[in-house]
Biopython code that builds the backbone (N, CA, C, O; Angstrom):
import numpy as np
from Bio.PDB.StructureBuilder import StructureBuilder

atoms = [
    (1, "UNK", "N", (14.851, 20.109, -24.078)),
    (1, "UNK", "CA", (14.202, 19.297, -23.070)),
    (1, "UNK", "C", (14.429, 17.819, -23.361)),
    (1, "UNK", "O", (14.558, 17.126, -22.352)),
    (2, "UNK", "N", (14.502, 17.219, -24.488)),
    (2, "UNK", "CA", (14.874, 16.244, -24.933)),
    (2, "UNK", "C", (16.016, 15.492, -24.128)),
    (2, "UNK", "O", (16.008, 14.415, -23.531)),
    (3, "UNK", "N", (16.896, 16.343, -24.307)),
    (3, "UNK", "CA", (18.398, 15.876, -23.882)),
    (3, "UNK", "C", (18.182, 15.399, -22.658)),
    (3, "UNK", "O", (18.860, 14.419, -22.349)),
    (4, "UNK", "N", (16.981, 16.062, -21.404)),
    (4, "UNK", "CA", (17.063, 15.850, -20.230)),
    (4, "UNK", "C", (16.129, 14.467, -19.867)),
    (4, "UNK", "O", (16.195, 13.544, -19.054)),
    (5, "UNK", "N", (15.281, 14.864, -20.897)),
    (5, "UNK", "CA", (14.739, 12.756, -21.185)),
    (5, "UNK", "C", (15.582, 12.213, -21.463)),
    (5, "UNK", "O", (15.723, 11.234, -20.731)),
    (6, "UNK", "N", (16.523, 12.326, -22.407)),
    (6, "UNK", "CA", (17.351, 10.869, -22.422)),
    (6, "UNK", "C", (18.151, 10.939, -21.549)),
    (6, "UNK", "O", (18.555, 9.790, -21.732)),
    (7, "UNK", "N", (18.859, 11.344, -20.595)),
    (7, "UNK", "CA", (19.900, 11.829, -19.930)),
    (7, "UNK", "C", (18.795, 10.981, -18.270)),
    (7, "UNK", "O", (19.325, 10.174, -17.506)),
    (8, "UNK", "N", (17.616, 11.360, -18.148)),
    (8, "UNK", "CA", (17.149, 10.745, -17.503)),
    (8, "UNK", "C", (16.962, 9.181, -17.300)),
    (8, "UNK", "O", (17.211, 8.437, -16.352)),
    (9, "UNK", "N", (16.364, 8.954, -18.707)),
    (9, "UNK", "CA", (16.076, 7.496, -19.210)),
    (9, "UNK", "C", (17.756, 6.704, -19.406)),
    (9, "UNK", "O", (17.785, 5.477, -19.306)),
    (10, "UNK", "N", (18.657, 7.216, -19.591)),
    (10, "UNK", "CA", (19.799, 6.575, -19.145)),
    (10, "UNK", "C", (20.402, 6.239, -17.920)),
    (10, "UNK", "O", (21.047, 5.200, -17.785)),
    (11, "UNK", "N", (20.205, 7.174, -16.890)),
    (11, "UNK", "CA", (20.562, 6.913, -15.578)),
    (11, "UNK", "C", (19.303, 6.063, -14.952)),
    (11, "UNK", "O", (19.514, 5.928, -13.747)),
    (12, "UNK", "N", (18.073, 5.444, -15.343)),
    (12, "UNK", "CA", (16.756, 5.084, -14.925)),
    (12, "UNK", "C", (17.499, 3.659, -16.009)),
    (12, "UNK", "O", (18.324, 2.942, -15.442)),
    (13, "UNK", "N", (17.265, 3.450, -17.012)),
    (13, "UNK", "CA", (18.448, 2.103, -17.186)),
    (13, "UNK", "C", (19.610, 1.138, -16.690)),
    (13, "UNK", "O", (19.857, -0.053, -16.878)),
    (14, "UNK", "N", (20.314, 2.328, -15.862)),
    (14, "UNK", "CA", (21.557, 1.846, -15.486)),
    (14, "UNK", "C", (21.380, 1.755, -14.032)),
    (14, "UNK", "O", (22.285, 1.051, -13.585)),
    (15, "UNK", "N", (20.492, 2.223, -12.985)),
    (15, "UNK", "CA", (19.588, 1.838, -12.327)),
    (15, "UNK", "C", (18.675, 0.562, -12.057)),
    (15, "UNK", "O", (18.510, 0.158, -10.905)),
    (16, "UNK", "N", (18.112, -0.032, -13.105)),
    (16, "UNK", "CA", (17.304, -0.959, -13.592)),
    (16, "UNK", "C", (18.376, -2.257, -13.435)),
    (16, "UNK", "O", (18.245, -3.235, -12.698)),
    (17, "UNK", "N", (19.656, -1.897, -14.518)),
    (17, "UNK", "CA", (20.541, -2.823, -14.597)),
    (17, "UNK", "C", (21.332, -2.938, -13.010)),
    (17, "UNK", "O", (21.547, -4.040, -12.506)),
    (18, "UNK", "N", (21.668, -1.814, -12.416)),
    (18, "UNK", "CA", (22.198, -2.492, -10.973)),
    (18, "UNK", "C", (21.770, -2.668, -10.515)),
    (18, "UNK", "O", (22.356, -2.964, -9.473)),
    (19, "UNK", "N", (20.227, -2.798, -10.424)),
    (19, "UNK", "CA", (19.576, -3.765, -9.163)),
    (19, "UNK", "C", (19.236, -4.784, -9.841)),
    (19, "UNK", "O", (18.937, -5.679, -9.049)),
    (20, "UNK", "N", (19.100, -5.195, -11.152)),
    (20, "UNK", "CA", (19.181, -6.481, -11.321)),
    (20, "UNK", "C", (20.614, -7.574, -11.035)),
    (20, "UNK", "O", (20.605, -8.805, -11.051)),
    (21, "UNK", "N", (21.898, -6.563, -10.755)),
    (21, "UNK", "CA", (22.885, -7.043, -10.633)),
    (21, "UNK", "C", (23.136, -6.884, -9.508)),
    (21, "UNK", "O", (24.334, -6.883, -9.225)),
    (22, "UNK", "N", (22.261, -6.710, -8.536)),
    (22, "UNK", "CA", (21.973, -6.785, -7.058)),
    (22, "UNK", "C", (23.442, -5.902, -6.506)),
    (22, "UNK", "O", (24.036, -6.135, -5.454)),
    (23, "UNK", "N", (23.861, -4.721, -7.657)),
    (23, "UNK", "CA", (25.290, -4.324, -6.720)),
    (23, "UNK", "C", (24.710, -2.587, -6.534)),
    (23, "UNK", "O", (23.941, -2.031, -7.318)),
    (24, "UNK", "N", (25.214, -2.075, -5.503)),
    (24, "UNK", "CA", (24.742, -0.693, -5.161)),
    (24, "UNK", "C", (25.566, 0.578, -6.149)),
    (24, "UNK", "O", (26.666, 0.211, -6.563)),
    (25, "UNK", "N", (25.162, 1.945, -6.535)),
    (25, "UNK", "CA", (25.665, 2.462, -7.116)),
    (25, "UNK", "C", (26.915, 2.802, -6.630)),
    (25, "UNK", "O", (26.983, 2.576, -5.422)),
    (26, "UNK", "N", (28.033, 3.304, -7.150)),
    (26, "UNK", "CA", (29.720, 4.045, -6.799)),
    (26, "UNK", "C", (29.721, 4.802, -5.435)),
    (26, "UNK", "O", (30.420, 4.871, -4.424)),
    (27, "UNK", "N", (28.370, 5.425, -6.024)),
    (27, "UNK", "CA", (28.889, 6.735, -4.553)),
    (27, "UNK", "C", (27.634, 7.107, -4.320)),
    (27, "UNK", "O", (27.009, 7.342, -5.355)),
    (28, "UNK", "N", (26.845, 7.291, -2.997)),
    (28, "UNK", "CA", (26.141, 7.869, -2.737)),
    (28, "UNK", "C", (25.655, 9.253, -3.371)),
    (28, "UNK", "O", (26.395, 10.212, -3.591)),
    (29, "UNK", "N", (24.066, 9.181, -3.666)),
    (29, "UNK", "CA", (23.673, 10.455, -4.465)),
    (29, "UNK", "C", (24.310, 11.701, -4.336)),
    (29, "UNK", "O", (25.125, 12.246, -5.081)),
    (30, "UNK", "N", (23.857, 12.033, -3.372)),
    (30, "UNK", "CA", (24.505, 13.172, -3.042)),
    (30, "UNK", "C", (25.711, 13.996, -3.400)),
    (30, "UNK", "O", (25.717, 15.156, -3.811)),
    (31, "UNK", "N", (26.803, 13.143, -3.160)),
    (31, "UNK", "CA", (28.244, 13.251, -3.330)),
    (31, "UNK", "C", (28.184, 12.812, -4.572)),
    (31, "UNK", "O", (29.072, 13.473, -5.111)),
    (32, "UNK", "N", (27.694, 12.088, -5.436)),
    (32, "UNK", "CA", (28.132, 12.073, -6.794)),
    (32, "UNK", "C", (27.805, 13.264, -7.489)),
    (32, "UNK", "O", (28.493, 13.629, -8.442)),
    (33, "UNK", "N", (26.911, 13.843, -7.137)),
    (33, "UNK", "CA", (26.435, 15.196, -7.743)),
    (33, "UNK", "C", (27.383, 16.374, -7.276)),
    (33, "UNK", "O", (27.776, 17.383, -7.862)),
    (34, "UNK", "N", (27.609, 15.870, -5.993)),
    (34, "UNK", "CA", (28.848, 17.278, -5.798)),
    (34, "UNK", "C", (29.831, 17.463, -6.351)),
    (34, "UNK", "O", (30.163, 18.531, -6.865)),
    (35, "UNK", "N", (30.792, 15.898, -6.325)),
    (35, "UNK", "CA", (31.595, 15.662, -7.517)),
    (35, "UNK", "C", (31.991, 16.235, -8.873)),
    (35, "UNK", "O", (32.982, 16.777, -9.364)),
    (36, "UNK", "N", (30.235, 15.710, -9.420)),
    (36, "UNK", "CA", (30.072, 16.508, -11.066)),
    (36, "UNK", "C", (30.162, 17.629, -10.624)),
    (36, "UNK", "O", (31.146, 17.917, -11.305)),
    (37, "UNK", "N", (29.881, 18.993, -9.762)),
    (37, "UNK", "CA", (29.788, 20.033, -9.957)),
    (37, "UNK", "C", (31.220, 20.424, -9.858)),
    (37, "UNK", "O", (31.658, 21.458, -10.363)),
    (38, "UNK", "N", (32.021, 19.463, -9.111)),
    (38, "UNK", "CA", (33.500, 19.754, -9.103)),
    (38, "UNK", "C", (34.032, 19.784, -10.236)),
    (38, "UNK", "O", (34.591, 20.766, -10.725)),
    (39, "UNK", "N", (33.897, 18.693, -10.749)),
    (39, "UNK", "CA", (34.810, 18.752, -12.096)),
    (39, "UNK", "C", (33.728, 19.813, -12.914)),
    (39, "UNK", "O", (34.720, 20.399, -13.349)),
    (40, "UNK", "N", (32.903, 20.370, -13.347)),
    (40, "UNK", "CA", (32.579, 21.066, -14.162)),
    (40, "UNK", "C", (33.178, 22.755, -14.051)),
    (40, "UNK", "O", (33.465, 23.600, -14.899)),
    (41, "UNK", "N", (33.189, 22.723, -12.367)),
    (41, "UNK", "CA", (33.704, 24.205, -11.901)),
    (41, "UNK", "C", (35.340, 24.077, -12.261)),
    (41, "UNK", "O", (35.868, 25.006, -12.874)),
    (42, "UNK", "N", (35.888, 23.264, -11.986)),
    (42, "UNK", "CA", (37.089, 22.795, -11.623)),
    (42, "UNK", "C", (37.638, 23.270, -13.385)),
    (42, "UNK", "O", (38.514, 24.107, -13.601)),
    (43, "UNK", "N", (37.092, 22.720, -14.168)),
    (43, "UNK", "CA", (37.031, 23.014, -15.863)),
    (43, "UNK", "C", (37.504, 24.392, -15.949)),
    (43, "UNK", "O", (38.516, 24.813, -16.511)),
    (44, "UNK", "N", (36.743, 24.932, -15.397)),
    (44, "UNK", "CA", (36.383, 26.392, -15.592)),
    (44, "UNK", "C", (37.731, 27.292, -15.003)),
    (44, "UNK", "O", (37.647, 28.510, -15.156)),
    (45, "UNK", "N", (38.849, 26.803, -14.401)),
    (45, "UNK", "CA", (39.193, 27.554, -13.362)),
    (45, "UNK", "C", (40.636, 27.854, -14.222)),
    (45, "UNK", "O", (40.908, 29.053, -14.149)),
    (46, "UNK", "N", (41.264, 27.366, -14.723)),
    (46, "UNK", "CA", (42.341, 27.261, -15.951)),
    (46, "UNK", "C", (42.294, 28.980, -17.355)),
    (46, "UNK", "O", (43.115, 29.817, -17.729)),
    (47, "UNK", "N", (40.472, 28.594, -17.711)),
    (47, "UNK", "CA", (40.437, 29.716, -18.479)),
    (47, "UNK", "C", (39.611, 30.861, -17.439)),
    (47, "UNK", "O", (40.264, 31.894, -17.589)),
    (48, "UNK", "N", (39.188, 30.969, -17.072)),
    (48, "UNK", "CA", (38.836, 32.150, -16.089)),
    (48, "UNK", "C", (40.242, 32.864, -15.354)),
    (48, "UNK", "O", (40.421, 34.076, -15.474)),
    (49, "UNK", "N", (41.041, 32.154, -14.723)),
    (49, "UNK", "CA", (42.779, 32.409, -14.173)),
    (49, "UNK", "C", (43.408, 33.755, -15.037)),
    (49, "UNK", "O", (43.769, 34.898, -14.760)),
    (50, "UNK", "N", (43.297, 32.789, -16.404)),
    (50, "UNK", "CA", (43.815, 33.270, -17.409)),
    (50, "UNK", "C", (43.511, 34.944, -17.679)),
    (50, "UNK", "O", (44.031, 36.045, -17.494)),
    (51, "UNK", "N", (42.836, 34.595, -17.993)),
    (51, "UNK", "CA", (41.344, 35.953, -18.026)),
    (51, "UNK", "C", (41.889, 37.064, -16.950)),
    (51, "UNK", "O", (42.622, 37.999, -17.272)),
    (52, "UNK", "N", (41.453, 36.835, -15.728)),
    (52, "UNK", "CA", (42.420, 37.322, -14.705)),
    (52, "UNK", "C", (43.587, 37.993, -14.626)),
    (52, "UNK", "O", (43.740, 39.112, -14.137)),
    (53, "UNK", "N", (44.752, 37.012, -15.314)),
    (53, "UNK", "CA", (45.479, 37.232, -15.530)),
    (53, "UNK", "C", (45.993, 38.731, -16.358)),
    (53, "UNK", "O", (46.933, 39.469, -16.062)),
    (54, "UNK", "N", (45.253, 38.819, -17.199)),
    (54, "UNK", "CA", (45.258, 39.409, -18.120)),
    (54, "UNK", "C", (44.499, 40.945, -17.805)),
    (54, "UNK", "O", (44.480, 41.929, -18.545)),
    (55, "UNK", "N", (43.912, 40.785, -16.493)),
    (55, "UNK", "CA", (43.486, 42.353, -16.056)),
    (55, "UNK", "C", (42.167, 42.163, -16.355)),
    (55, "UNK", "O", (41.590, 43.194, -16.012)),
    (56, "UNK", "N", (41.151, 41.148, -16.954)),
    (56, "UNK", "CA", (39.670, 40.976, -17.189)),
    (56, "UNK", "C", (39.379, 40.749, -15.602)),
    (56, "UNK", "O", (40.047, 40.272, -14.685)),
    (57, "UNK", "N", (38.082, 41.307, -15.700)),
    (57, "UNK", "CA", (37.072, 41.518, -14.028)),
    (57, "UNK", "C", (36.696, 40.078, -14.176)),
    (57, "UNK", "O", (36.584, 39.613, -15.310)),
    (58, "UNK", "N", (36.472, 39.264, -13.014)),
    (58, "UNK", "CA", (35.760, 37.952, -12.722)),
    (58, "UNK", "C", (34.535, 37.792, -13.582)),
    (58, "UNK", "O", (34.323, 36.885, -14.386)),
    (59, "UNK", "N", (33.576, 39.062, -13.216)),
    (59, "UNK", "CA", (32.097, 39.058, -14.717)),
    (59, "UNK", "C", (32.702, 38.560, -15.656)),
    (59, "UNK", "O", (32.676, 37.374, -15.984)),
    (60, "UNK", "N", (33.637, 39.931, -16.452)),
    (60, "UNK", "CA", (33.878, 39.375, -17.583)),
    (60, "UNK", "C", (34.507, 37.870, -17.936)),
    (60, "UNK", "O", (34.319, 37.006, -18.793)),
    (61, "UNK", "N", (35.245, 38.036, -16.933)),
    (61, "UNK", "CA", (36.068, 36.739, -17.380)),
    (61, "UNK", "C", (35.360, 35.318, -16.890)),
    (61, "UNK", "O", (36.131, 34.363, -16.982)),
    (62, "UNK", "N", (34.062, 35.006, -16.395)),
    (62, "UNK", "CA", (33.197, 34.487, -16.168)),
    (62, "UNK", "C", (32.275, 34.353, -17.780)),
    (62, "UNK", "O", (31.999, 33.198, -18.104)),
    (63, "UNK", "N", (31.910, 35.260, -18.552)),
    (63, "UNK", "CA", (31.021, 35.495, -19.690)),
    (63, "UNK", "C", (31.915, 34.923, -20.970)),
    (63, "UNK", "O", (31.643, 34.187, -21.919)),
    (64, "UNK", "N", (32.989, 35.548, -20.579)),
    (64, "UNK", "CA", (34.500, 35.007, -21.776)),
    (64, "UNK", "C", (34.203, 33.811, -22.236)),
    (64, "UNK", "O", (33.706, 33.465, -23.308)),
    (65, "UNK", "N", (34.745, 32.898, -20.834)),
    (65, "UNK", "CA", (35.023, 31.434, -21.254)),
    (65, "UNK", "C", (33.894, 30.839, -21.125)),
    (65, "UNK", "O", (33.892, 29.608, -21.131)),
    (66, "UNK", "N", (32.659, 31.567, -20.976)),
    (66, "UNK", "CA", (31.373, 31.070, -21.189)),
    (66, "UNK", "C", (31.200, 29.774, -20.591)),
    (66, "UNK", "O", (30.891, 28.728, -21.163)),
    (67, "UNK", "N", (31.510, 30.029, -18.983)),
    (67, "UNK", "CA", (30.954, 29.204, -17.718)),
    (67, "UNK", "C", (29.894, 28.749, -17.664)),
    (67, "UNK", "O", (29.693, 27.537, -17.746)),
    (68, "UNK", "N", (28.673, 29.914, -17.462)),
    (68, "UNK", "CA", (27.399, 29.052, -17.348)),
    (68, "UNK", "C", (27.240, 28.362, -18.095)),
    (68, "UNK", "O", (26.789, 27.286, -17.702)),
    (69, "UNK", "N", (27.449, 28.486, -19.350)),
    (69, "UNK", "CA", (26.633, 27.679, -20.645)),
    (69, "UNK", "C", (27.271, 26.334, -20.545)),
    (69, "UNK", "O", (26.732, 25.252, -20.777)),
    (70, "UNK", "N", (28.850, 26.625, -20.057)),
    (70, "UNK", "CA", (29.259, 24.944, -20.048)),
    (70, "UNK", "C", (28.964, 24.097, -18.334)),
    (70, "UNK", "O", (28.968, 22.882, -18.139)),
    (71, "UNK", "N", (28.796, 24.888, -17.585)),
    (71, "UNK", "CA", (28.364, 24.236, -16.365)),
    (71, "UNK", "C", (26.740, 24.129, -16.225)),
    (71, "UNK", "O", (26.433, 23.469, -15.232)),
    (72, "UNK", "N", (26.055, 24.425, -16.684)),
    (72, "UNK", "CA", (24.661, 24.543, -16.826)),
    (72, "UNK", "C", (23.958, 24.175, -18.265)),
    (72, "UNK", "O", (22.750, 23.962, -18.377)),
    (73, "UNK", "N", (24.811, 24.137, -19.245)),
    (73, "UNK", "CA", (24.215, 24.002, -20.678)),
    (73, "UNK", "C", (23.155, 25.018, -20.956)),
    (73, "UNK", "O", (23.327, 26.105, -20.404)),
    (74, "UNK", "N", (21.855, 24.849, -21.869)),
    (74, "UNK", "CA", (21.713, 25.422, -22.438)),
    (74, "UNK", "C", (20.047, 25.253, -21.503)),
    (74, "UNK", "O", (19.233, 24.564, -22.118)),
    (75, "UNK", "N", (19.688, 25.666, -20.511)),
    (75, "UNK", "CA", (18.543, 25.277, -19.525)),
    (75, "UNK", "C", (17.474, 25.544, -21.038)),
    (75, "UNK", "O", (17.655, 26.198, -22.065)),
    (76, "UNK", "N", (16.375, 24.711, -20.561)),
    (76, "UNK", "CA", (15.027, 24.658, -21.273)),
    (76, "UNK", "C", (14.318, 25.956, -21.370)),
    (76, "UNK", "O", (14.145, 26.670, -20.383)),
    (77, "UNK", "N", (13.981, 26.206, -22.348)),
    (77, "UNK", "CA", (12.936, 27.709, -22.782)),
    (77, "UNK", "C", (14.249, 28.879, -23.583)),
    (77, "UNK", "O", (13.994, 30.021, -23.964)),
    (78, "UNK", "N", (15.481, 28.265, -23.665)),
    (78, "UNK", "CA", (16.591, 29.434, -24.238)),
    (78, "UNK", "C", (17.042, 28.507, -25.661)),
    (78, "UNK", "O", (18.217, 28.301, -25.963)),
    (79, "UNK", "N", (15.882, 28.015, -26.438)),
    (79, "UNK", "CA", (16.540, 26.858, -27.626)),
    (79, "UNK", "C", (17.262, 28.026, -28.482)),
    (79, "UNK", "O", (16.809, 29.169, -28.545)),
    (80, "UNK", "N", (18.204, 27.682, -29.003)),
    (80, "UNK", "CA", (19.021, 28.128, -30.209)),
    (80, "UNK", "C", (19.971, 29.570, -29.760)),
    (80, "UNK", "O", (20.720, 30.126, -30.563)),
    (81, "UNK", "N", (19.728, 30.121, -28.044)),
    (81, "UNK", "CA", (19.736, 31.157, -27.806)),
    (81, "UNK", "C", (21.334, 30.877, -26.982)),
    (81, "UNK", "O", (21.134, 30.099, -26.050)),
    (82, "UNK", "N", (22.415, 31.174, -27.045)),
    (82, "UNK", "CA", (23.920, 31.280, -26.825)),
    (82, "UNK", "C", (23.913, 32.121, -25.676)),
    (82, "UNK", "O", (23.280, 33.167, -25.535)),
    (83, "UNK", "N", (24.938, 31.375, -24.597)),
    (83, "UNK", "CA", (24.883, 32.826, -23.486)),
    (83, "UNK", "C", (25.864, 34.156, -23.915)),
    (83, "UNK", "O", (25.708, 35.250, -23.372)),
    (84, "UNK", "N", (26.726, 33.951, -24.794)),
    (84, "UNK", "CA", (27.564, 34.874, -25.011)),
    (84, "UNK", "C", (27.755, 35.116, -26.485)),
    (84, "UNK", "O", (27.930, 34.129, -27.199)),
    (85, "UNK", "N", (27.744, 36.086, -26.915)),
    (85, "UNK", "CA", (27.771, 36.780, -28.307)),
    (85, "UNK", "C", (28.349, 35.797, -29.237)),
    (85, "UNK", "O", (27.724, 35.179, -30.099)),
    (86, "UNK", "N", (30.101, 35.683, -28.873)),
    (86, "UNK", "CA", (31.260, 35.190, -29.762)),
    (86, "UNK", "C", (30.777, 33.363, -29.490)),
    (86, "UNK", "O", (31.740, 32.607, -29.357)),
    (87, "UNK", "N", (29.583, 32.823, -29.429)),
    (87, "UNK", "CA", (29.452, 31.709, -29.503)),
    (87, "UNK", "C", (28.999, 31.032, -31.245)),
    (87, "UNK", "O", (28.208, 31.872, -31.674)),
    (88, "UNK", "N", (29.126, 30.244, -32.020)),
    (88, "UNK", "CA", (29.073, 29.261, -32.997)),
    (88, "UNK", "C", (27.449, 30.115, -33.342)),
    (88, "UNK", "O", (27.076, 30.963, -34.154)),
    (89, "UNK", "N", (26.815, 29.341, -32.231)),
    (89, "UNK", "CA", (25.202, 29.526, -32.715)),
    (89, "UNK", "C", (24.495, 31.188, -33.282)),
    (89, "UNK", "O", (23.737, 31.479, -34.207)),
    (90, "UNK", "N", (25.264, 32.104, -32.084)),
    (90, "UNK", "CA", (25.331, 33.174, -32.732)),
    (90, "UNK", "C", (26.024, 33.726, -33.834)),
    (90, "UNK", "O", (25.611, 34.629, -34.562)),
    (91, "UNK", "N", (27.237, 33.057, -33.922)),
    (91, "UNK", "CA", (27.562, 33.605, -35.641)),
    (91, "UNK", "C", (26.483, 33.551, -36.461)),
    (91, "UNK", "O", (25.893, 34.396, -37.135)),
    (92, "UNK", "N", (26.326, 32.272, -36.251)),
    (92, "UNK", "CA", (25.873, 31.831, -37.892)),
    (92, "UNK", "C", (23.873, 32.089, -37.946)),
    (92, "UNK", "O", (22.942, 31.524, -38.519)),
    (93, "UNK", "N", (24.010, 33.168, -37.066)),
    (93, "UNK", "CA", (22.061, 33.861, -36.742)),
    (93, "UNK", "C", (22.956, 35.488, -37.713)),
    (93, "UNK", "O", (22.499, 36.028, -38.721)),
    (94, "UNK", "N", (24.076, 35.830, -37.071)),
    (94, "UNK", "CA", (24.878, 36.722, -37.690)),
    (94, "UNK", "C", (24.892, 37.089, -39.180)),
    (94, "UNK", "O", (24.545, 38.094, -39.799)),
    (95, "UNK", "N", (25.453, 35.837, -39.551)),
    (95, "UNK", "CA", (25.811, 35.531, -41.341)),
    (95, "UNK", "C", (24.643, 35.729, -41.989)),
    (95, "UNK", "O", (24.583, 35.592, -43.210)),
]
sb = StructureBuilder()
sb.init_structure("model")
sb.init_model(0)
sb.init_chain("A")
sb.init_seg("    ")
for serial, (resi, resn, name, xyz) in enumerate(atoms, 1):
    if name == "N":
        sb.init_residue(resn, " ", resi, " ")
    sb.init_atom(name, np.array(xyz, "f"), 0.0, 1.0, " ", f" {name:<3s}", serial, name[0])
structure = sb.get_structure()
């Protein structure tokens, strides 16, 4: 939850600072957010292909390259908890 305070309190800064610099943000809200979801999906589409490629079902190959976790991170109430097995955090609960 942390992350989403500072992540807040940074865009509420840089906010602060362009209206003191009387200039309007890049891009309308909206579309900047659609944007980010572009490039985050857009990320995704290289190793999922692949996956594909290879005869893996969309699920799987969705869970593989461990999409949600990188387009969504790690949502609040799942601390320390990995969406997919072969992730870092789960090894080392493993070891």
């Amino acid at each position: 939850m942390k992350i989403y305070l500072f992540s807040l309190g940074a865009g509420l800064l840089v906010g602060v600072i362009y209206s003191l610099l009387q200039v309007r943000s890049p891009a309308p809200p909206l579309v900047a957010l659609v944007g980010l979801l572009g490039i985050l999906v857009g990320e995704q589409v290289i190793p999922v292909g692949r996956q594909l490629l290879t005869g893996t079902s969309l699920a799987a190959a969705w869970q593989k390259a461990a999409c949600a976790t990188h387009i969504f991170g790690l949502l609040p109430g799942h601390h320390g908890r990995a969406a997919t097995t072969d992730s870092p955090a789960q090894d080392k609960k493993a070891s």
